[in-house]
N, C-alpha and C positions, 0 to 999 in steps of 0.2 A: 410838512413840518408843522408842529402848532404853534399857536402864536406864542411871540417873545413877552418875557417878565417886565422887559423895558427895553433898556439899550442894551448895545452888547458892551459896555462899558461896565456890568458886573457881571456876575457867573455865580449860581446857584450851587448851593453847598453838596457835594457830594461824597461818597466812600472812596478811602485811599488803594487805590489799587494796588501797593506798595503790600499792604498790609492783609489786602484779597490773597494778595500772591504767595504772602510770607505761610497764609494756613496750608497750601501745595493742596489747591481743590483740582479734583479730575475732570473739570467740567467748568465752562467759563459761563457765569450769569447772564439770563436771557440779555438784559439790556447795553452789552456792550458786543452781542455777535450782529456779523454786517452780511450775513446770507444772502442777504437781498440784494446788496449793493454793486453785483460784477464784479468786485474786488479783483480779481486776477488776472490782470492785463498785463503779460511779462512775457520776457522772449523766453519761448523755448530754451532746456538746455541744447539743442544742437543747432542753435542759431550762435551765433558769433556777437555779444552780449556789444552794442554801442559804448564805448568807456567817453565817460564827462571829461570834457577838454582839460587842461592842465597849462596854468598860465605862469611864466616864470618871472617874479616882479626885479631883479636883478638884470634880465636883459630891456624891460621896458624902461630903467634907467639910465642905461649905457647905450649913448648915444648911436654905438656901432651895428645895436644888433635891436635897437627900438623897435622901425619903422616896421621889421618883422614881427617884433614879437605883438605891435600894434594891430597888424593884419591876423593874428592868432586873436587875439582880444576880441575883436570888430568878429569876428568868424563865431566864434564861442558866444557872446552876448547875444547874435543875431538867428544864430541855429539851436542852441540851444537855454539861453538866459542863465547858462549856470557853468561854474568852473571852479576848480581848485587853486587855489594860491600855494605857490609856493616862492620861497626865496620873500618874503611879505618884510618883515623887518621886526615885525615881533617875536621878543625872544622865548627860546623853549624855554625858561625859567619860567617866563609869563605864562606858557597857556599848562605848563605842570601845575606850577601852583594853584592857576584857577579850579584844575580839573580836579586835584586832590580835597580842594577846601569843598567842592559838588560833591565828592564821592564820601567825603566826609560829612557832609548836613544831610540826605540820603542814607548813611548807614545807622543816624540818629534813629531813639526807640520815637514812634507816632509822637505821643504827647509830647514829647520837646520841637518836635518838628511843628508842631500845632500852635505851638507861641507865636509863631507867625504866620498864621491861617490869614485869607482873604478874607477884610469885613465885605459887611454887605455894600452895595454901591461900588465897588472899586475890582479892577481885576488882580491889583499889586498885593503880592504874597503868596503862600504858598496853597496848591491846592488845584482846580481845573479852571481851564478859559472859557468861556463861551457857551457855557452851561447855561438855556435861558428858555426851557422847557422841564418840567419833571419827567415826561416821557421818552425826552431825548436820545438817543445813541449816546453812547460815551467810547470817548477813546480810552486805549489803554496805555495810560501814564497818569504821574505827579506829576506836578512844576511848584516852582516857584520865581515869579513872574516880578524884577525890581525896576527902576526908573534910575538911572544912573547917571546919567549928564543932561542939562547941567546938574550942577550939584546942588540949586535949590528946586530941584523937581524929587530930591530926594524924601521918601517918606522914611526915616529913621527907625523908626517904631518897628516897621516891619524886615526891617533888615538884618538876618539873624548874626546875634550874638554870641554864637554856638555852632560852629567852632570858631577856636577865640579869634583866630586871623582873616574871618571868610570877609568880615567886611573891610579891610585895607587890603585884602587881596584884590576884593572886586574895584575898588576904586581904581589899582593899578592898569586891573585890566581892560577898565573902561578908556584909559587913558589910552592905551597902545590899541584897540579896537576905533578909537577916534582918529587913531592916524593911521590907522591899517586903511579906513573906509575915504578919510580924504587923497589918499595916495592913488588907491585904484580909480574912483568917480573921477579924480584929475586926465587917468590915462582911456576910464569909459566914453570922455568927452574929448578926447584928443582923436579916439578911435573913430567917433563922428562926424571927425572935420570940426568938433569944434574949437577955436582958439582963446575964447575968451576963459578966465578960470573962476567967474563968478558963480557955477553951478558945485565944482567942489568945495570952493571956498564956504562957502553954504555949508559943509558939513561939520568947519573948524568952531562953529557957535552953532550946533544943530542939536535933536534930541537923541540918545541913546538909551533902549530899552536892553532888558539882558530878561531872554527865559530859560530857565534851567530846567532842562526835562530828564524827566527816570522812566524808562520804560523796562520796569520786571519781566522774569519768565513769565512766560503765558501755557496752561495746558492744551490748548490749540491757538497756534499762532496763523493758521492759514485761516480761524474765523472773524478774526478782530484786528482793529487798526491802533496804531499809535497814536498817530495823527492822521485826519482826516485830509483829503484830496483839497487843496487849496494853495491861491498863489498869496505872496506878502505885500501888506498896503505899504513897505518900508517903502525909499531909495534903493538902499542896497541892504543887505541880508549877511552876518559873515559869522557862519558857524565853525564850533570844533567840535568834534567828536572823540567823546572820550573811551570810543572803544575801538579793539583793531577788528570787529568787522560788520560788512554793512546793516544799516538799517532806513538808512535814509533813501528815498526812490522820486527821481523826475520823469515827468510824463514827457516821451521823445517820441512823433510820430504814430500816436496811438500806444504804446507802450511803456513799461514802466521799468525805466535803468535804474539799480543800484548803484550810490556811489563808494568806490570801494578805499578806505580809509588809506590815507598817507600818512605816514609819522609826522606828525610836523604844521603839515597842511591845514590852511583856512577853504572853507567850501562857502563861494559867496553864488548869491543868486541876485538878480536881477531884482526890484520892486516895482510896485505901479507906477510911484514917482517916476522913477529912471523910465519906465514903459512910456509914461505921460509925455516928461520933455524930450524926448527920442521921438515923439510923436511917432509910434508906434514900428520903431525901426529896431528897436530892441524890447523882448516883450516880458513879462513878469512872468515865469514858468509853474505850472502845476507840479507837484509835489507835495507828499506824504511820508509816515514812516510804520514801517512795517516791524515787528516783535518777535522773537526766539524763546522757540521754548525751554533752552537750559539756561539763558545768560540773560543778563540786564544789562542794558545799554542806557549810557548816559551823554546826553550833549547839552551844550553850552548854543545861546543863539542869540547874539545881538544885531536889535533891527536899528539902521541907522535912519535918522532923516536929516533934512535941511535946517537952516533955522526957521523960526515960526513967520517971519519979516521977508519971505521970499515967497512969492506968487507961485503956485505948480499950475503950469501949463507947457507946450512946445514950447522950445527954444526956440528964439526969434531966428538962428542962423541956419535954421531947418526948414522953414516955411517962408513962403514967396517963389515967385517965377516958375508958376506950377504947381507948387507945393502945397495943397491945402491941410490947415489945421485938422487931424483928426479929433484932436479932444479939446475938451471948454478949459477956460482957465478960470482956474480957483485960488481965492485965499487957502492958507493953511489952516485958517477955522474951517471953512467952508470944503474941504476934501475930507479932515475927518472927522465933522460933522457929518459928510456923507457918507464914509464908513461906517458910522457906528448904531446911526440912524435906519439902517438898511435891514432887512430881512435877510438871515442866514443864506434861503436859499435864491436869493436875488444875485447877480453876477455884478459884483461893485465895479468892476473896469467898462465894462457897457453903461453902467450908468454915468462914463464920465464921457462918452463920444458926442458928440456934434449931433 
């Protein structure tokens, strides 16, 4: 890789692939094919495809069939860092309307969507992540990337105003994505043995990012990636997808499951956080998304964290009596300062070990 522009806390301006897509070229431009990369690590079709566990948040309330569905949890986070919610408590009003007010800022013509381009220095608004090479690979999608709680980490400016509801939509949905993610992390840490609830309670004053990604037709979807192979520096991860079929894929075992959409359903994933104080008993899963080449898919992805005032390291009721610390404990400057500070192709979870 060559060297980075700075931090990965901006992203160098690129073409909309939205806009690639919309002229229907027979041939996808050199700098977004990944030939090189093995890209294709999938089960056979005559293999019996592993399906992403399925967690139901109604039985983890009801005291009668918890303890179960606790052991389904603790099973899911630990084999594979990734599951579906379902029965979560956010309502299908909420995630329609979110998914409508996405599919509507996406159907927008470029230049209005460009009112809210990412400045320089920042990754917030609309446009690519992580762009911090000219020579770089690029995936294939838009976003547009907002800061959503609290609400004075909000940058306004860049929040579009177009269409006229998208911003008291998002606010809404930020709202039910911050109780969807203290709800689960309560029962993530219960699944651990642990009892104290200062690690979800963390998330009731924590930060919430929201990225909205468009991934267009592609005239060869077996040469390009949506998103590239990588795990989340969040706590926890709690996506909707707004189409009914898959594109989203976790690395299980050397291989690459599709997760296959449920009506309804939130797809959370494990983060380094949650990897960190788990001291490494629950782990931050690899995962990517893969492109179609008649349909565009759209998802919604809010990374949660803790608040800024709470140490990431192991949980103290994890380590002792045997138990050694696998990772350093850090301030919350001091983890994503090491995030961001880091070299793309450096592996950020090893640089947090002991």
């Amino acid at each position: 890789m060559d060297a980075v522009s700075g931090s990965l806390e901006s992203s160098l301006p690129v073409p909309s692939v939205q806009e690639l897509s919309r002229q229907c070229p027979e041939k996808v431009p050199p700098r977004y094919l990944r030939d090189d990369d093995h890209m294709i690590i999938t089960t056979s079709p005559s293999d019996p495809s592993p399906r992403v566990p399925v967690i139901d948040m109604s039985k983890l309330v009801n005291t009668e069939t918890q303890q179960h569905e606790l052991q389904n949890l603790h099973l899911a986070c630990k084999n594979w860092g990734v599951f579906q919610m379902v029965n979560h408590g956010v309502s299908d009003a909420s995630l329609k309307n979110m998914k409508n007010q996405v599919q509507s800022f996406f159907d927008l013509p470029f230049d209005e969507k460009n009112r809210w381009a990412q400045r320089p220095g920042s990754l917030e608004g609309y446009g690519q992540a992580f762009v911090t090479s000219e020579n770089q690979k690029l995936d294939w999608n838009d976003m547009i990337f907002l800061k959503s709680l609290p609400v004075q980490n909000r940058k306004l400016d860049l929040w579009p105003q177009n269409p006229p509801e998208f911003r008291e939509t998002l606010e809404r949905y930020s709202e039910d994505m911050r109780e969807a993610a203290i709800s689960i992390v309560k029962f993530i840490t219960l699944a651990l043995g642990i009892q104290q609830t200062q690690i979800s309670e963390s998330f009731r004053e924590g930060l919430y990012d929201v990225r909205m990604n468009c991934y267009p037709p592609c005239p060869e979807p077996e040469r390009v990636l949506g998103i590239v192979p990588h795990a989340d520096n969040s706590g926890i991860t709690l996506l909707a997808d707004c189409s009914d079929f898959p594109g989203l894929q976790f690395l299980k075992d050397g291989k690459w499951v599709g997760v296959e959409p449920i009506e309804g359903a939130i797809v959370a994933n494990i983060g380094h956080i949650i990897e960190v104080m788990s001291n490494g008993i629950y782990k931050a899963p690899e995962h990517r998304a893969v492109v179609n080449k008649l349909k565009e898919r759209l998802s919604i992805v809010t990374f949660c964290y803790p608040c800024p005032f709470i140490d990431i390291g192991p949980a103290e009721e994890l380590i002792g009596e045997g138990n050694l610390p696998v990772y350093k404990k850090l301030t919350h400057e001091g983890y994503f300062s090491s995030f961001f500070q880091r070299n793309l192709d450096e592996s950020f979870i090893d640089s947090l070990k002991i």
